[in-house]
N, C-alpha and C positions, 0 to 999 in steps of 0.2 A: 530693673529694680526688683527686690525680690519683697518679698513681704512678711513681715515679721511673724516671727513662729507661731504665736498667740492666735494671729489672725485666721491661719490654715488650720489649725485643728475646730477653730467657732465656727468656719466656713464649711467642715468636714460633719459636725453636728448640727449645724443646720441645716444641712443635703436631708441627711437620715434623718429630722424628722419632718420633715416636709415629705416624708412619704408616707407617712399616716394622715388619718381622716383629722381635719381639723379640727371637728366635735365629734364625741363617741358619743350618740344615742342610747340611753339606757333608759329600757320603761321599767315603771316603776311595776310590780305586781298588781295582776287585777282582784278584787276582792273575794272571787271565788278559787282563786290559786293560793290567797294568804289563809281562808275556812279550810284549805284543801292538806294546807300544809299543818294547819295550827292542828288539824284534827288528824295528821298521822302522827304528831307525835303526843297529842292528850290521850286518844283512842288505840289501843293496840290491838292485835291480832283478833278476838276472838268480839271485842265491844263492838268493831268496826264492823263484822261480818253482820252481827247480831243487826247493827243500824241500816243495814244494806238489804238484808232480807226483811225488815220491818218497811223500809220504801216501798220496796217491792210489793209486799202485800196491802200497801196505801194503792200501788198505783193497779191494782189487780181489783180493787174493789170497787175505784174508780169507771173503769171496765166495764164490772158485772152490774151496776148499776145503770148506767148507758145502757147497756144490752135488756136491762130491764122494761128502763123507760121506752126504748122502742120496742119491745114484742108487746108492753100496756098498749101504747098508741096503734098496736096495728091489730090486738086485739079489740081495742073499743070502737073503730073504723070498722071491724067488719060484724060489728054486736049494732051498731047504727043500722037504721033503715035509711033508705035511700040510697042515691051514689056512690058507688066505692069510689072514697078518694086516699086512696093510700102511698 
């Protein structure tokens, strides 16, 4: 018995997609890739740079102040009488 025409070509398209994943996983963006994206196209070329070198010198002073606080602390350690404890 052969089977009607209908049937081979739905049996033919149901081969092919049964060979896909039966859910596509799509994440959603994370909120520093939607800031990342929103701000290349608010910010262009020269704003961007400007905001990048202004980080930079946030995280430079950041730095210098650390390095501050410990030469304080290893100066006042060795202005102490007593034990070096440094």
């Amino acid at each position: 018995m052969q089977a009607a025409p209908g049937t081979a070509a739905t049996a033919t398209a149901t081969r092919a997609t049964s060979a896909l994943p039966t859910t596509l996983t799509v994440r959603p963006p994370s909120v520093t890739g939607a800031l990342r994206a929103l701000e290349g196209l608010l910010l262009r070329g020269g704003q961007r740079t400007a905001r990048r070198n202004a980080w930079t010198a946030v995280l430079e002073d950041r730095r210098r102040a650390r390095d501050r606080r410990a030469a304080q602390h290893v100066l006042e350690a060795l202005e102490a009488p007593g034990p070096q404890a440094t």
